[in-house]
C-alpha angles and dihedrals in degrees: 000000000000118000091243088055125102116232089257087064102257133096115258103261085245091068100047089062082051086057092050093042083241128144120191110222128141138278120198115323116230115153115057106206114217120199102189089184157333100246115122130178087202131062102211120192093218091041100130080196114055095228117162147129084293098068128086104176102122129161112255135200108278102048091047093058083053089051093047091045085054090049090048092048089042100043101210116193088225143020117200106209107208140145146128086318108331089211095064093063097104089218096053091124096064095033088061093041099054102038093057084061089058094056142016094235134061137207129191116178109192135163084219091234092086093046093047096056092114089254101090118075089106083056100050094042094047086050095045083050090057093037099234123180106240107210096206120209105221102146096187152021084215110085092199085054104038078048098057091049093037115021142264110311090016094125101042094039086047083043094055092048098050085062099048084057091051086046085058086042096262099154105016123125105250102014098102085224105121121206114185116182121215105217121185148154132291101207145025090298129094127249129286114237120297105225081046091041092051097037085061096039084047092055094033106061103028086054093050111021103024082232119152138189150163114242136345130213128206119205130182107234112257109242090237129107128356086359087057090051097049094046089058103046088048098051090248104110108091093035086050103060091028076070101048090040089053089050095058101150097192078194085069096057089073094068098031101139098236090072086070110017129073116204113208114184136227100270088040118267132138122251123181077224145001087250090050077054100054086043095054088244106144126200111290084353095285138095114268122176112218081229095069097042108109099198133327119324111279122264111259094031116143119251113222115236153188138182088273075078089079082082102066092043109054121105115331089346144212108293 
């Protein structure tokens, strides 16, 4: 092993920017990333966070009224709404509400399951009203394989709700109702390419399920949490990240998302990322309370990293 090399055979993901003569360090910040809990009604294989039934950490009032009053002082061009699943904290309508006042632009991230429970209609028509984009989790065109990450009924229950958000007028060309799909993938290999991905998924699920949408993303799993576990117990985990490590694309470092986006977390504290949060990883590596932050992080700052990184920067990348 050289003596650069971890003990799982790859260089730290420090070190390889050393390599490349790159630093990682901020541009303007403009989405604000807002995690309002870690509840899921679903146990997903590839979940970095370990979010579940299981898990009762939710944001409550009185830190959302700080996040929104650091949105309002910031003014981010966007706020991504995400979890656990988002529609389980039991103060998502305001939530929603409130934070669509802070910024122009909207962001929902669902697994579909949770907003097809048969207790939502107040929340998709409140999100179709503010026009909000809905960045929908559907992992896979196979049902076998969208069932083992997700659970059993997980396709046919994300299927019926896609439907029910075309039926708004989610997806469609000219409805200003924009529907984005989150594809990845199902096992210890990294993700096909995105303009093919998205093509197949396009033809797939319009010819057999008269489903529509806008764009998909594909996105490699982040080896945190419950996929970390996994990895390991299977015997995946060092071949895994070996793989990510030799696919370091130093062009991808320019549109990793943590140059633009701030995470803040459900009881109310800053990440460079949503992965840094799963990792434990704060802002600048140190604890900062939504609440003392005066605007967005400056420009130039430093992001803190880890070898999860490696995710963002194989291949084309996560942006």
């Amino acid at each position: 092993m050289a003596e650069n090399q971890t003990a799982g055979g790859f260089e730290p993901f420090g070190q390889m920017l050393c390599v490349y003569g790159l630093q990682l360090r901020r541009d303007q910040t403009h989405t604000l990333q807002v995690n309002v809990g870690l509840l899921c009604n679903q146990t997903c294989r590839h979940c970095h966070l370990n979010a579940g039934p299981a898990r009762f950490e939710n944001m409550g009032v009185d830190t959302l009224d700080e996040v929104v009053a650091y949105a309002q002082r910031s003014r981010f061009e966007t706020i991504d709404i995400t979890g656990g699943a988002p529609e389980l904290n039991p103060h998502i309508i305001r939530i929603v509400e409130m934070l669509a006042a802070a910024a122009p632009r909207l962001m929902f991230r669902t697994n579909l399951s949770a907003l097809n429970d048969g207790k939502r209609g107040d929340l998709m028509e409140l999100l179709k009203k503010l026009r909000a984009v809905i960045i929908a989790s559907f992992p896979a065109l196979n049902v076998s394989q969208t069932d083992s990450q997700r659970g059993d009924g997980m396709f046919r229950i994300g299927i019926d709700e896609l439907r029910k958000l075309n039926a708004l007028g989610y997806g469609h060309s000219g409805s200003g109702l924009e529907l984005n799909l989150v594809s990845n993938p199902t096992g210890a290999f990294l993700p096909p390419s995105q303009a093919q991905t998205e093509k197949r998924f396009r033809r797939v699920l319009s010819d057999k399920y008269g489903i529509v949408f806008n764009s998909l993303f594909n996105f490699a799993n982040v080896p945190l949490g419950r996929f970390r576990r996994w990895l390991v117990q299977s015997g995946n985990f060092q071949q895994y990240i070996q793989k990510l490590a030799s696919s370091f694309n130093p062009c991808a470092l320019t549109g990793v998302m943590c140059r633009t986006l701030v995470s803040v977390s459900w009881d109310g504290y800053l990440f460079d990322c949503d992965f840094n949060l799963a990792a434990a990883l704060p802002m600048g590596r140190r604890k900062v309370h939504v609440s003392e932050m005066p605007g967005p992080p400056e420009e130039g700052s430093p992001i803190a990293f880890a070898d999860h990184c490696y995710t963002c920067t194989a291949g084309s990348g996560f942006t």
